[in-house]
N, CA, C and O atoms as CSV, one atom per row, in Angstrom:
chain,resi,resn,atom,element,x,y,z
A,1,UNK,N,N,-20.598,-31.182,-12.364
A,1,UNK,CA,C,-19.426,-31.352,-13.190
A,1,UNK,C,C,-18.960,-30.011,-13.753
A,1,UNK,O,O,-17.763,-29.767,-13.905
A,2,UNK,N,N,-20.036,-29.052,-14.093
A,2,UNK,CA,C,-19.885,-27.509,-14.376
A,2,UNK,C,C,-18.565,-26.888,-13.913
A,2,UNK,O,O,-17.576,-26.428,-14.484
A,3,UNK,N,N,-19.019,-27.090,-12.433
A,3,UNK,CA,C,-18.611,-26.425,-11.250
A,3,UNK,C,C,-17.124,-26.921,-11.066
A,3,UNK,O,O,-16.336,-26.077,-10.636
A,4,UNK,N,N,-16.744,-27.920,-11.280
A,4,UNK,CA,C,-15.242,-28.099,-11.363
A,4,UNK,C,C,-14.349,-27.566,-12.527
A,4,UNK,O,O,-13.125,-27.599,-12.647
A,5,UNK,N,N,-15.452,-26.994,-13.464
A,5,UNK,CA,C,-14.397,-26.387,-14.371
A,5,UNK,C,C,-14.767,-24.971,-14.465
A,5,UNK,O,O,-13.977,-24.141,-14.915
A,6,UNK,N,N,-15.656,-24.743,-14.154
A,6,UNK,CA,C,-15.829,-23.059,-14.214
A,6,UNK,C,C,-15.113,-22.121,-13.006
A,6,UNK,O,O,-14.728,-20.952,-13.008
A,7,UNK,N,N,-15.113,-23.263,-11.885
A,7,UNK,CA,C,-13.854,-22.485,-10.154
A,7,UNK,C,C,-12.570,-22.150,-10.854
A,7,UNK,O,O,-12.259,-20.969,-11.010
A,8,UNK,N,N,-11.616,-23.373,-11.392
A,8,UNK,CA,C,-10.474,-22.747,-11.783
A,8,UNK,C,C,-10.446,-22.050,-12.770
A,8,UNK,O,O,-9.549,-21.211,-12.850
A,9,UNK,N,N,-11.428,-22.179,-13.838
A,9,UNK,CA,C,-11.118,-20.964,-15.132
A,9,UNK,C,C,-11.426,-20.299,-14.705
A,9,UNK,O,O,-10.447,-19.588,-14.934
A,10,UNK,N,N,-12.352,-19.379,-13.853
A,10,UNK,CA,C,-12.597,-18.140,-12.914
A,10,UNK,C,C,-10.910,-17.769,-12.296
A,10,UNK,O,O,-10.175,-16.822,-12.573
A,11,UNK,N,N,-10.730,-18.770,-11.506
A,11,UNK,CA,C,-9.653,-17.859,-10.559
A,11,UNK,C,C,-8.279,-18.052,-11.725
A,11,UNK,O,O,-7.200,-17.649,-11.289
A,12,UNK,N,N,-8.275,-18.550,-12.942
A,12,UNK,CA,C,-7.239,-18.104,-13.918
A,12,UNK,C,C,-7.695,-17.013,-14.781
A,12,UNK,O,O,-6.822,-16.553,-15.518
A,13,UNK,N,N,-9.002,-16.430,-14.869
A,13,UNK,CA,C,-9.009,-15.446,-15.487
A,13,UNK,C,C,-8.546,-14.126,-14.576
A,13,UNK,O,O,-8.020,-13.084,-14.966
A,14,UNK,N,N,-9.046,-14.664,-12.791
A,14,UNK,CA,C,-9.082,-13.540,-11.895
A,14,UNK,C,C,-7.304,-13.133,-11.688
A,14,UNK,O,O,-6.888,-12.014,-11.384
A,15,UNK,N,N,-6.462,-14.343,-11.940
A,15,UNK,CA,C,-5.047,-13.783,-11.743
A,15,UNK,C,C,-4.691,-13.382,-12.606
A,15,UNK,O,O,-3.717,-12.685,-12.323
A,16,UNK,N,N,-5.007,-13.371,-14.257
A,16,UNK,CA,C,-4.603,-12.863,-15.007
A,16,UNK,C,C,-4.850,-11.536,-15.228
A,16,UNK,O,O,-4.053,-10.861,-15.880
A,17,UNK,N,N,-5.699,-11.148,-14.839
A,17,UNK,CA,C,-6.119,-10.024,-14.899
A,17,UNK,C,C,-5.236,-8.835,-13.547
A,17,UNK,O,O,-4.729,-7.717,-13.635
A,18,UNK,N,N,-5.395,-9.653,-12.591
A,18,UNK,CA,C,-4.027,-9.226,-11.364
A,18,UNK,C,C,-2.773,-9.046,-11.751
A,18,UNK,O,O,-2.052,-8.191,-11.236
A,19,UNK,N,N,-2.319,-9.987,-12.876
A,19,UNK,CA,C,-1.209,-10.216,-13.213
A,19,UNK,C,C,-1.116,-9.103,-14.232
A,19,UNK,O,O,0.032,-8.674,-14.350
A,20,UNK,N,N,-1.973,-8.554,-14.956
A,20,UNK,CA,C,-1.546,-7.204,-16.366
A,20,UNK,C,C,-2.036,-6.452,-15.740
A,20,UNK,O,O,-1.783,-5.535,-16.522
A,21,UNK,N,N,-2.882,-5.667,-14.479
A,21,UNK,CA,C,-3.080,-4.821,-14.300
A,21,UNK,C,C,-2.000,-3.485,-13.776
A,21,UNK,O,O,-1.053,-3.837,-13.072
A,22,UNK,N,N,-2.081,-2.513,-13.989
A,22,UNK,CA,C,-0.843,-1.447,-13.187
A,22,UNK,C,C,-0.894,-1.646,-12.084
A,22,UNK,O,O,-1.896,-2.250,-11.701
A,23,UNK,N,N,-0.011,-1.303,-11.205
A,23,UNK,CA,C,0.265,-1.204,-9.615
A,23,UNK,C,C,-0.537,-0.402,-9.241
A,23,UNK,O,O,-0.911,0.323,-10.163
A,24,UNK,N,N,-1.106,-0.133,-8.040
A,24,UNK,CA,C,-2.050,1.070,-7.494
A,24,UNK,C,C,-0.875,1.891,-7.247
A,24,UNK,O,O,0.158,1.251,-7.051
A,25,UNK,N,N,-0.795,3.093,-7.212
A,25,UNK,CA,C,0.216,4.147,-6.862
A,25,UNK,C,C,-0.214,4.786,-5.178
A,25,UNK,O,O,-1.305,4.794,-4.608
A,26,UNK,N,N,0.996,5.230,-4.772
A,26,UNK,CA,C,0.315,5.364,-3.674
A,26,UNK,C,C,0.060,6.588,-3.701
A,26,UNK,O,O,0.135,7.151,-4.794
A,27,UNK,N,N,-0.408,7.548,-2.216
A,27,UNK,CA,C,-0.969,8.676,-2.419
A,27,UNK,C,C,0.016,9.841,-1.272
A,27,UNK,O,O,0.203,9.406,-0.136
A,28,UNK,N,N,0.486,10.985,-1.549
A,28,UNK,CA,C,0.983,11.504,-0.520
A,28,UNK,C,C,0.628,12.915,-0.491
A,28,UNK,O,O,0.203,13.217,-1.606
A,29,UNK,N,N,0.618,14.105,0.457
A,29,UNK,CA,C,0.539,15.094,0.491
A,29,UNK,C,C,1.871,16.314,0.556
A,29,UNK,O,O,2.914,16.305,1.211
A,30,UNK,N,N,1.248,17.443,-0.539
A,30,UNK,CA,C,2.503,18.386,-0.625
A,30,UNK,C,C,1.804,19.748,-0.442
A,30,UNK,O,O,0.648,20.057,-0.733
A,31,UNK,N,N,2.721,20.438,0.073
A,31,UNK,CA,C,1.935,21.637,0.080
A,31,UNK,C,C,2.629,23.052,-0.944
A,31,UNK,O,O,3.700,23.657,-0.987
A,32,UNK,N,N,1.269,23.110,-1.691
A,32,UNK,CA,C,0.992,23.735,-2.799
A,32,UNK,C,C,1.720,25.217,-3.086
A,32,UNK,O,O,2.181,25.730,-4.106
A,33,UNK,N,N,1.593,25.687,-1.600
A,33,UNK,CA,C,1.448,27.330,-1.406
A,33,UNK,C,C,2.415,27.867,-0.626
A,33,UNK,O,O,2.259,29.065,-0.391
A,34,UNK,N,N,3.348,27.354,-0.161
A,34,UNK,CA,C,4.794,27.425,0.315
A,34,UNK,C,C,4.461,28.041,1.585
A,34,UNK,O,O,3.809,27.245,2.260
A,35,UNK,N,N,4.667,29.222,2.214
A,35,UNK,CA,C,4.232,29.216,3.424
A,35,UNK,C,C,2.901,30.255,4.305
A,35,UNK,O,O,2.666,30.724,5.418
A,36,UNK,N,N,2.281,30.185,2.845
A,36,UNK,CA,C,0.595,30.573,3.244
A,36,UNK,C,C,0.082,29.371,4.001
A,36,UNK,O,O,0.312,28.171,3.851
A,37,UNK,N,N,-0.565,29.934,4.730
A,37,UNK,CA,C,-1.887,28.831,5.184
A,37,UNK,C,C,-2.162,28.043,4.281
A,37,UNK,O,O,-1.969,28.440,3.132
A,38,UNK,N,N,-2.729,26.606,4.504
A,38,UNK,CA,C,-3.453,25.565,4.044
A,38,UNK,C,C,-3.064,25.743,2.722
A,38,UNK,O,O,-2.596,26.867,2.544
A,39,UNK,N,N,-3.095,24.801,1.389
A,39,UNK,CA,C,-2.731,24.336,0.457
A,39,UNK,C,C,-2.241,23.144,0.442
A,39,UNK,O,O,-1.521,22.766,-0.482
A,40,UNK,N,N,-2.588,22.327,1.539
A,40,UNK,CA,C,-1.972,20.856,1.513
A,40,UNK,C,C,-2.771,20.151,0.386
A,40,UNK,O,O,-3.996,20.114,0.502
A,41,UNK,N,N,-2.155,19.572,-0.729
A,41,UNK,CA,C,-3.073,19.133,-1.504
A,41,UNK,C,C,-2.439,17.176,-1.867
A,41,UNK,O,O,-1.277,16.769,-1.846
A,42,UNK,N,N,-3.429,16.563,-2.092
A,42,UNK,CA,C,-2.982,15.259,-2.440
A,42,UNK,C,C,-2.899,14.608,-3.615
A,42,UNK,O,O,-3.754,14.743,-4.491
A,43,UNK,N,N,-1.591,13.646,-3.763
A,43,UNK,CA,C,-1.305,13.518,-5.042
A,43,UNK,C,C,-0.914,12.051,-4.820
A,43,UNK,O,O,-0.741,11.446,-3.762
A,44,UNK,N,N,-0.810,11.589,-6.239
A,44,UNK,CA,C,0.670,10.206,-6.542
A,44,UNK,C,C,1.639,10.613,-6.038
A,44,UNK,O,O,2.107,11.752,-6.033
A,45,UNK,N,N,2.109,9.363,-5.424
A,45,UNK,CA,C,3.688,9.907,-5.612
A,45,UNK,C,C,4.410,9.239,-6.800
A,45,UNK,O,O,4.002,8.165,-7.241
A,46,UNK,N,N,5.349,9.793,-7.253
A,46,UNK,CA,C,5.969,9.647,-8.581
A,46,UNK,C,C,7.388,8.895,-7.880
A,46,UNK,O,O,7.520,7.688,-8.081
A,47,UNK,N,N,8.238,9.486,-7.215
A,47,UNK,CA,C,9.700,8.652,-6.909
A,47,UNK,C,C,9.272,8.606,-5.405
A,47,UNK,O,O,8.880,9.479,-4.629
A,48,UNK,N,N,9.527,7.059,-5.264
A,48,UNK,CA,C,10.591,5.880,-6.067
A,48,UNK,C,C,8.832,5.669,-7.015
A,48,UNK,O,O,7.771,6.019,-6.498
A,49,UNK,N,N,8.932,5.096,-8.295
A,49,UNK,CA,C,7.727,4.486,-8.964
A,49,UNK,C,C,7.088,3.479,-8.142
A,49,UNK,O,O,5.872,3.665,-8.107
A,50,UNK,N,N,7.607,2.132,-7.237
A,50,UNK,CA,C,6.753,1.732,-6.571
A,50,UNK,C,C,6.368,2.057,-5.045
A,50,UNK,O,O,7.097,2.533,-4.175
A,51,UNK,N,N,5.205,1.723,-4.974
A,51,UNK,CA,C,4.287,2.065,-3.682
A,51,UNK,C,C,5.192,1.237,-2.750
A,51,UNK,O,O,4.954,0.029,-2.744
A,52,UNK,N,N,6.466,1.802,-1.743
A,52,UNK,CA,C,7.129,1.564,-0.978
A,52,UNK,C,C,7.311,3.034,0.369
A,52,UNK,O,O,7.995,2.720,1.343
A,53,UNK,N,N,6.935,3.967,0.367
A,53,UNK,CA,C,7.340,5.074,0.801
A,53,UNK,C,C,6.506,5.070,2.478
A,53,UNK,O,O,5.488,4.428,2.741
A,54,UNK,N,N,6.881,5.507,2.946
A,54,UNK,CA,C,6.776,5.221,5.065
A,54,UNK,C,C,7.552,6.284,5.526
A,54,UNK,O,O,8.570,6.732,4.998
A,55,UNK,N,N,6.845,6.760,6.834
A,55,UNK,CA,C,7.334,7.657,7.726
A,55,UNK,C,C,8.802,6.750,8.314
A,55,UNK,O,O,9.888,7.317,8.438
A,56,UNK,N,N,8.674,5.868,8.503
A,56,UNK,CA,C,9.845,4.566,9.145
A,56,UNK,C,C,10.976,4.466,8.225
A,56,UNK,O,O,12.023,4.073,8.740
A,57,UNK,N,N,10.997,4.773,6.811
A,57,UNK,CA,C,12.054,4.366,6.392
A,57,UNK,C,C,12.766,5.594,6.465
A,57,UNK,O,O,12.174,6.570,6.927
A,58,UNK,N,N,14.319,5.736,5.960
A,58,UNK,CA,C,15.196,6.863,6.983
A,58,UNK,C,C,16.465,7.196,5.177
A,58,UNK,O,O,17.339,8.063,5.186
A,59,UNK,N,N,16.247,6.476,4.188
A,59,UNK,CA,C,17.169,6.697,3.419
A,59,UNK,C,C,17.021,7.912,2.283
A,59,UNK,O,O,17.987,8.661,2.139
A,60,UNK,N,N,15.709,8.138,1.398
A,60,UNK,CA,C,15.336,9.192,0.514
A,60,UNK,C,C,14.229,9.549,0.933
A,60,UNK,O,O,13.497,8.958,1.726
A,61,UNK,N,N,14.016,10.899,0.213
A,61,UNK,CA,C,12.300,11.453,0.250
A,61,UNK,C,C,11.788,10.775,-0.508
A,61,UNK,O,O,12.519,10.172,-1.293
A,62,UNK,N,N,10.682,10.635,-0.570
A,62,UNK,CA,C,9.593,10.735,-1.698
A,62,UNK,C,C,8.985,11.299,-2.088
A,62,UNK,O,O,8.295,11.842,-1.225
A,63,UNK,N,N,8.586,11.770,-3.694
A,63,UNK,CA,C,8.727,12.914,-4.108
A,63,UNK,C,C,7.763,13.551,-4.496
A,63,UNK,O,O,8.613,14.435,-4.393
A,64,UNK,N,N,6.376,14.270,-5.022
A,64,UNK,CA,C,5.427,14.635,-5.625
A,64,UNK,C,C,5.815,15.740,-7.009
A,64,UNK,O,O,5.888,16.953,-6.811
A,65,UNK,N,N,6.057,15.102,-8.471
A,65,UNK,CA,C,6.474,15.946,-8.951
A,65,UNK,C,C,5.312,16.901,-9.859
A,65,UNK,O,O,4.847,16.624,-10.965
A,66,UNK,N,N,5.109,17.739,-9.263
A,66,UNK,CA,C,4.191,19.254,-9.945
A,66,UNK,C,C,5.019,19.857,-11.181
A,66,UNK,O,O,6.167,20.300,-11.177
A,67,UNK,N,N,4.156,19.752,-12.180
A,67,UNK,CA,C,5.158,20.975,-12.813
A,67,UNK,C,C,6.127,20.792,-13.679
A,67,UNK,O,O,6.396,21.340,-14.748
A,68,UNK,N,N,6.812,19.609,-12.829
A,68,UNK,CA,C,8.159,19.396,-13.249
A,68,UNK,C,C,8.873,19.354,-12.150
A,68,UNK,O,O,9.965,18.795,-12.053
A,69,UNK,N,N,8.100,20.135,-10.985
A,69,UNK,CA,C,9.279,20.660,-10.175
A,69,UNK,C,C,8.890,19.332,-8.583
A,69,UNK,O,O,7.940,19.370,-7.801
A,70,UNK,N,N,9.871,18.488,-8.628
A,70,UNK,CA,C,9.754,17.573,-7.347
A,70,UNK,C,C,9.414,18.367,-5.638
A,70,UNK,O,O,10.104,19.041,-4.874
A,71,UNK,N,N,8.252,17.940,-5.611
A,71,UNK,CA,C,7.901,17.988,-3.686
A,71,UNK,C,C,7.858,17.291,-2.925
A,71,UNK,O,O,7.667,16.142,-3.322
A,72,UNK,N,N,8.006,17.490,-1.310
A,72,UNK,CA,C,8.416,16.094,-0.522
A,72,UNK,C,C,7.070,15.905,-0.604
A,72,UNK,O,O,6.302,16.753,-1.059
A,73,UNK,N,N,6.698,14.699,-0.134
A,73,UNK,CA,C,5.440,13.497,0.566
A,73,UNK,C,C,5.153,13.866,1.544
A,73,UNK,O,O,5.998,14.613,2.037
A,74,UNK,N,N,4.744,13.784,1.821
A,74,UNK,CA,C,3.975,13.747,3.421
A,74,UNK,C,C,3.277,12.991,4.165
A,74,UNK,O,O,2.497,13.235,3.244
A,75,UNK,N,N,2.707,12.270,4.940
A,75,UNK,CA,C,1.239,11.387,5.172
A,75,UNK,C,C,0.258,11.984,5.559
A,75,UNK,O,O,-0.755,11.390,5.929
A,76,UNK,N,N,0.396,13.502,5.545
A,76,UNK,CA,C,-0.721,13.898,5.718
A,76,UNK,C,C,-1.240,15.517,4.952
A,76,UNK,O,O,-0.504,16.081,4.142
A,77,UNK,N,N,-2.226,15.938,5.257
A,77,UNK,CA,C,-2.763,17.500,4.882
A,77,UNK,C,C,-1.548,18.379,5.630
A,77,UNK,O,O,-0.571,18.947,5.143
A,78,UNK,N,N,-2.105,18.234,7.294
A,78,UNK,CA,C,-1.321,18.863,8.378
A,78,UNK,C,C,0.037,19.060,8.095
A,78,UNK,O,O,0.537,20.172,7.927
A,79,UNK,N,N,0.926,17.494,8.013
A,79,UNK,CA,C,2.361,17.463,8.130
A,79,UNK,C,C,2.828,17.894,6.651
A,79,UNK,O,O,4.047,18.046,6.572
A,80,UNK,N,N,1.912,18.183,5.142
A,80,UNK,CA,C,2.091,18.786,4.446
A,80,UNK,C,C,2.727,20.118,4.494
A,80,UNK,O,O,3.799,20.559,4.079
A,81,UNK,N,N,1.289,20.833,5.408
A,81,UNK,CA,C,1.482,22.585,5.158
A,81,UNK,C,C,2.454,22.646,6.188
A,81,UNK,O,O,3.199,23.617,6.063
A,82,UNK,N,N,2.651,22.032,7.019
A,82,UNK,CA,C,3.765,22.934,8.032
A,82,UNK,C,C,4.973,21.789,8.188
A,82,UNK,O,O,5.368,21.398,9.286
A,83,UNK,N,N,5.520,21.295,6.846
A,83,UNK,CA,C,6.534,20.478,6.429
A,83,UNK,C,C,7.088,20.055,8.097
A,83,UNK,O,O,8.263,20.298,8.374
A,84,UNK,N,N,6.351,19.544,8.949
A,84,UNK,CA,C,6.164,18.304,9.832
A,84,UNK,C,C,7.324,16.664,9.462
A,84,UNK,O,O,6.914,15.580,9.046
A,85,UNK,N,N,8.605,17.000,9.760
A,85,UNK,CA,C,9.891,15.952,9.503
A,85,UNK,C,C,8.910,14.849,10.027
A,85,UNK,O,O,8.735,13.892,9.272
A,86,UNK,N,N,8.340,14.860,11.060
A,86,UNK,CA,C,7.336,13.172,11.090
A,86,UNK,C,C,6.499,12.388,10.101
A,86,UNK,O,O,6.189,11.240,9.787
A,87,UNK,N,N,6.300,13.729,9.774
A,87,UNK,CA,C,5.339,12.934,8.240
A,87,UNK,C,C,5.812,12.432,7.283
A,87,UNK,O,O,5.555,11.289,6.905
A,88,UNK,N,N,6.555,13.192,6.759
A,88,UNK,CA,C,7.823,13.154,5.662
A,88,UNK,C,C,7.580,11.743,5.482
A,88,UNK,O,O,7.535,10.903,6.381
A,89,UNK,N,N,7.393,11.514,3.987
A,89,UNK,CA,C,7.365,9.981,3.456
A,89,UNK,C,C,8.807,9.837,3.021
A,89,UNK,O,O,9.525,10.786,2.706
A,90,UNK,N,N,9.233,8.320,3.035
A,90,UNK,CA,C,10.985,7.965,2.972
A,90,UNK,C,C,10.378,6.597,2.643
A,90,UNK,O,O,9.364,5.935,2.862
A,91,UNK,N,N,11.941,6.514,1.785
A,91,UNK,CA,C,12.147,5.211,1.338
A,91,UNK,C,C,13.443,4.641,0.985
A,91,UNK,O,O,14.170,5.356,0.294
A,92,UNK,N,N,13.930,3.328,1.376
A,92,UNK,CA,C,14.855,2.877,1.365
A,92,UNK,C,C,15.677,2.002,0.248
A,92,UNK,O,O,15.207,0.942,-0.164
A,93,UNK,N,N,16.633,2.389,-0.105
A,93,UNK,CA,C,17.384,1.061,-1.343
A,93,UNK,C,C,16.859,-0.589,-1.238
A,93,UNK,O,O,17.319,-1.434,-2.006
C-alpha cells in the first residue's frame, strides 16, 4: 500500500524539481588569441540565451561573450582557431 503512494510523490517531487531547475546552457568554442596558434578555448554560449544553436541553422551567429566583447561559436577547438564557416554555431528566429 506504501508503494502506491510513495511512486507518484517521488515522480512529483522529481518534476518539480525539473520544473525550477535552470536550463543547461550549451557549450561552444572561440578562439582566444586571434591569429596565433591554438587558443581555442570553451565556453557558454550567452546569445541566443537558449540552448538552440547548430551548424544547420543559417539565420544568426552565436555568440561567446568575453569581456564584454561578443565571439562567434564554434563546435569545435579546430573550427575555433582557424574560424572554419562549417563550424560556426547559428541560430534561427
Amino acid at each position: 500500500m506504501k508503494t502506491k503512494f510513495l511512486l507518484p510523490l517521488f515522480a512529483a517531487v522529481v518534476a518539480t524539481l525539473f520544473a525550477f531547475s535552470p536550463p543547461l546552457a550549451q557549450k561552444g568554442w572561440y578562439d582566444s588569441n586571434g591569429p596565433m596558434a591554438g587558443g581555442g578555448v570553451e565556453a557558454d554560449i550567452d546569445v541566443p540565451a537558449l540552448p538552440i544553436c547548430s551548424t544547420s541553422a543559417t539565420q544568426h551567429e552565436c555568440q561567446i561573450i568575453v569581456d564584454g566583447d561578443p565571439q562567434a561559436a564554434y563546435n569545435s577547438r579546430t573550427a575555433a582557431e582557424t574560424k572554419d564557416p562549417s563550424g560556426l554555431l547559428k541560430f534561427n528566429d
